[in-house]
N, C-alpha and C positions, 0 to 999 in steps of 0.2 A: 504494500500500500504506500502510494507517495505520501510524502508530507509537505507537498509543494502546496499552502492556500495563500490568498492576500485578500483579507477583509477590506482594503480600501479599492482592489481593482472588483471585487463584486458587486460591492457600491456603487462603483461607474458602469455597472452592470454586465458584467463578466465574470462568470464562474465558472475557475479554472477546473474544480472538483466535476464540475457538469460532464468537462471536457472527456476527464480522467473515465467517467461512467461509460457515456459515449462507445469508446476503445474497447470497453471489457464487454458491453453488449453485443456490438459488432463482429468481435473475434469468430464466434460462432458461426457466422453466414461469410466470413474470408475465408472462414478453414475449409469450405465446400469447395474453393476455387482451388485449391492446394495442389490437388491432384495433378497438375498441368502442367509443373515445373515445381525445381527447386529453389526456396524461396525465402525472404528473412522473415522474420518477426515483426507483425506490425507494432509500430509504436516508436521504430528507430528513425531515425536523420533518413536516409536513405531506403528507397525497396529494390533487393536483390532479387535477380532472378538469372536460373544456368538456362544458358543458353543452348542446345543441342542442336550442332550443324552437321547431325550425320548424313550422310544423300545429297548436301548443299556445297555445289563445287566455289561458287562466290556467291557468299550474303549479300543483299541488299537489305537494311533496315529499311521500314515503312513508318510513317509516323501519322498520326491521327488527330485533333482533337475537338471537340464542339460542347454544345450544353442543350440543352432542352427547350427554352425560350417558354415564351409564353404561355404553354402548356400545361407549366407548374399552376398558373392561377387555378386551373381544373382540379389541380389535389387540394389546395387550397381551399377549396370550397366548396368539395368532398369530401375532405379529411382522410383524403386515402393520398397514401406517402410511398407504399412500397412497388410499385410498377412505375415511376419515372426514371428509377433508377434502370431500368432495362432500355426505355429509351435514351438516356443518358449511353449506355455504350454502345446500341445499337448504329447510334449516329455517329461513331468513331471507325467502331469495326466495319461496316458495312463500306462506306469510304476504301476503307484498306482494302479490303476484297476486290476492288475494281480494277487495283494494278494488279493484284494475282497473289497476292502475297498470303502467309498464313499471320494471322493475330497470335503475339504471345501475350504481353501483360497489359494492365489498364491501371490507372491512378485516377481517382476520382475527385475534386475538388468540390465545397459545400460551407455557403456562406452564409449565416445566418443571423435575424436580430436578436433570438435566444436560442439556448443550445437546450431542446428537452432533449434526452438523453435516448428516451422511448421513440420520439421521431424519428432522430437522426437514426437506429439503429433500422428503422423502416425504410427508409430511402436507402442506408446499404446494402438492406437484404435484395431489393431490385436491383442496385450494380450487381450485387455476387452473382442473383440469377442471370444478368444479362452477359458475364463474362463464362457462365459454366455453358449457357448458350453458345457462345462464339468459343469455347476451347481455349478459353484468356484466364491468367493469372491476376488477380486483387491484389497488390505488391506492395501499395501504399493509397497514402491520400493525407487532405487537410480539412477539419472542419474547422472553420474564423467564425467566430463569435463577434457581431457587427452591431450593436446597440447604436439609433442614433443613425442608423445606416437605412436596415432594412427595418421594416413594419418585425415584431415580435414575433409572430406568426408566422412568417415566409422566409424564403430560403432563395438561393440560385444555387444550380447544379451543374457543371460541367464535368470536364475527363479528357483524359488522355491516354492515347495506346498506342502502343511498336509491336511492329508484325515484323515478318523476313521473308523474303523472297531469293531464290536463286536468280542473279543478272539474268541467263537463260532463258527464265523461264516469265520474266514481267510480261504483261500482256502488250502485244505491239497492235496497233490501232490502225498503222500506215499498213498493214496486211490486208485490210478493208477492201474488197472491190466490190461494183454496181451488183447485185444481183444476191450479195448474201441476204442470212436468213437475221431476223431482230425477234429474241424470244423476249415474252416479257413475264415475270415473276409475279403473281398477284402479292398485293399489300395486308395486312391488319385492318387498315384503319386510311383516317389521316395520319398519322406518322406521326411526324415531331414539326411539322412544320405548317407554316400561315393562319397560325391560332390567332394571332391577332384580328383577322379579317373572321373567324371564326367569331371570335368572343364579341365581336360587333355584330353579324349578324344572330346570332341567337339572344345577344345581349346576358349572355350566362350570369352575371353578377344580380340582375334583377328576375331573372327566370326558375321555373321549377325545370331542375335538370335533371330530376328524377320521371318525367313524363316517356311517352312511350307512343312511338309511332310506329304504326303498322309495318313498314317496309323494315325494321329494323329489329324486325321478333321478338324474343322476349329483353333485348339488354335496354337501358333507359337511355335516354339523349346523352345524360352524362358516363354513362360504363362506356357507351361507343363512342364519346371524343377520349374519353382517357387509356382506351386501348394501348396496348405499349405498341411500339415502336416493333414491327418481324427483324427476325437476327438471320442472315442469310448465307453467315458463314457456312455451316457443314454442307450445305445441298451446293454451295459452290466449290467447293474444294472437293467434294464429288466428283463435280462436272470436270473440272480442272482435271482430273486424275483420266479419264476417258476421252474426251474431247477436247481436241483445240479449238480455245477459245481467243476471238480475235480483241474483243473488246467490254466493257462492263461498265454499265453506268446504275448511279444509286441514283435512284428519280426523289429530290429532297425540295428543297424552295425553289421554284423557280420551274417548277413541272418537266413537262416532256419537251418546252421552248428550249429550257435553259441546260438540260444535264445531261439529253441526249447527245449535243451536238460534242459536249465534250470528248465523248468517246467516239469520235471520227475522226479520221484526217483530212485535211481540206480538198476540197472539190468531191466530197462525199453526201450527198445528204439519206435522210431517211423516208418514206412513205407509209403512210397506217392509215388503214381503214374506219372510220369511227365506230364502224359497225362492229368491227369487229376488238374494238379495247372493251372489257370486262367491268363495267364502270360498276365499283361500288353505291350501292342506296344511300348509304350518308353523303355523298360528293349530291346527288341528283338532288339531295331534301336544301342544302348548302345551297345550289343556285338557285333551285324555287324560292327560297325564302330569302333570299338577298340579293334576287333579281342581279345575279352576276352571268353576264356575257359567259358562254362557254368558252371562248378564248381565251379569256380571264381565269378559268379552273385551269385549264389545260397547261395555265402559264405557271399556276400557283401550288397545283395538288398533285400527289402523285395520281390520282384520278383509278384506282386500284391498282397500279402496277407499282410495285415499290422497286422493281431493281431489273435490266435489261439484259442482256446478252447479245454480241455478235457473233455465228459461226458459217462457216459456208455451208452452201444448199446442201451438200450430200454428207451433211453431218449434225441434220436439223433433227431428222427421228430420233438419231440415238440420245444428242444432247435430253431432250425433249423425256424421253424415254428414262435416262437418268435422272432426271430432276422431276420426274414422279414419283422411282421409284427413293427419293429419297423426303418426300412429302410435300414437293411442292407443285401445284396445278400449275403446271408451266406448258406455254402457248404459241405459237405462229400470233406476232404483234404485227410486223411489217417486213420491209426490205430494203435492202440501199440504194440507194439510185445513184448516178451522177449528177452530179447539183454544183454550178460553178462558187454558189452563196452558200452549200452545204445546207445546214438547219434539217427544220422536221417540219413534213409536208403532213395534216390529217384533213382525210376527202372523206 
């Protein structure tokens, strides 16, 4: 037991013993991630973790990091704490996976205006799940105690993760020609991103988000926006293993305008049918009620696909075929085209 207190820094409203609590609730849902690597003690300066580069002729480190964003007002005000934390890494890992690489460890960062002990251990029991999901090590993190900063009640959550990839083996995107196949991965939810334009139209702060709309079965308006964040690592690193794969994009802010084109090489674009994207019910309730242009979703949501794939034509079944059999409904989305402006064409 430390015997580190100071009555006048708890005065100013920081209670370092909070801190102390925090750590020892915690330990519990880090020792889940354990398994993944060797690893220090939480609690020290630094988090260790061994590295195993068997099979990996040159490493490439990957590095990751993001936070959750407006999203958190949804726990908030559901007082449900422990699934941000899975979008919290999902939004790191998933990234990584795009250049090809595997996730090892995650660091999650959490700031808060009071440290309840029983929250915070809530919000890391969702990073542990989000990193036993992606096959990532819990290695460390910070939680700041922010009086005077934030509201008592809320928090902000980010993170940070390193994967590794063999040079070899990164995904090269200039292999792209006219005529390949673009799979696309269906989503969760809305994800982790454009709550903002969310919480305006539903106006979640003055609404019953406990209500229930038919298209959306039995979860409430508020379970289906706080859906976590899908982790799409294993069923990629599946495919990876079977299939060359030419390119991978995480469909995040900024829709199918903005994350597809990343994953092409110039004078590439893409073609998709509308008929044929898988549009989740909660995107469809989102534009009826906030009279949003569908270019506007398209721009801003992932619009049910959370994560793409490019491979050529004659290696569309099996991909297709492997990322079933590893549970995810994966699709014929579109095609490439030659496009001197590149982007993403939907007819």
């Amino acid at each position: 037991m430390s015997k580190s207190f100071s009555e006048s820094y708890k005065a100013a409203g920081v209670d370092i013993t909070a801190g102390y609590k925090s750590v020892e609730l915690m330990k519990q849902h880090i020792a889940k991630t354990m398994v993944f690597g060797d690893t220090s003690d939480v609690g020290g300066f630094g988090g260790l973790f061994h590295l195993d580069l068997e099979g990996i002729s040159e490493p490439v480190l990957v590095s990751g990091t993001d936070g959750v964003g407006t999203k958190l007002k949804l726990a908030f005000l559901l007082d449900k704490h422990d699934t941000v934390g899975i979008d919290c890494v999902a939004m790191c890992v998933n990234d990584i996976i795009c250049v090809g690489a595997k996730p090892l460890f995650f660091l999650d960062y959490i700031a808060c205006g009071k440290n309840y002990p029983e929250k915070i251990a809530q919000i890391v029991s969702g990073v542990a799940e989000g990193c036993v999901q992606s096959c990532s090590a819990l290695i460390g993190g910070e939680t700041a105690e922010m009086p005077g900063f934030y509201p008592e009640d809320e928090y902000d959550l980010a993170g940070f993760a390193v994967g590794v990839c063999d040079k070899s083996k990164v995904l090269d995107k200039e292999s792209i020609r006219p005529g390949d196949v673009l799979i696309g991965l269906p989503s969760s939810g809305i994800h982790s991103n454009g709550f903002s334009l969310v919480r305006k139209v539903f106006d979640v702060e003055n609404t019953d988000l406990g209500r229930h709309y038919d298209e959306l079965g039995e979860k409430s308006l508020g379970e289906t926006l706080l859906t976590p964040t899908k982790i799409y690592v294993k069923p990629m690193l599946s495919l990876f293993q079977h299939v060359t794969v030419k390119s991978v994009s995480h469909v995040t802010g900024g829709g199918f305008y903005e994350n597809i084109p990343r994953s092409l090489p110039k004078g590439i674009g893409v073609k998709i049918r509308r008929s044929d994207v898988r549009v989740l019910p909660i995107f469809d309730i989102l534009m009826k009620e906030g009279g949003i242009p569908e270019r506007d979703m398209f721009n801003t949501y992932n619009m049910g696909v959370g994560m793409t794939a490019v491979v050529a034509p004659e290696d569309a079944d099996e991909a297709i075929r492997v990322l079933h059999e590893a549970g995810e409904d994966a699709y014929v989305l579109g095609e490439t085209v030659a496009a001197e402006e590149g982007g993403v064409t939907i007819c």
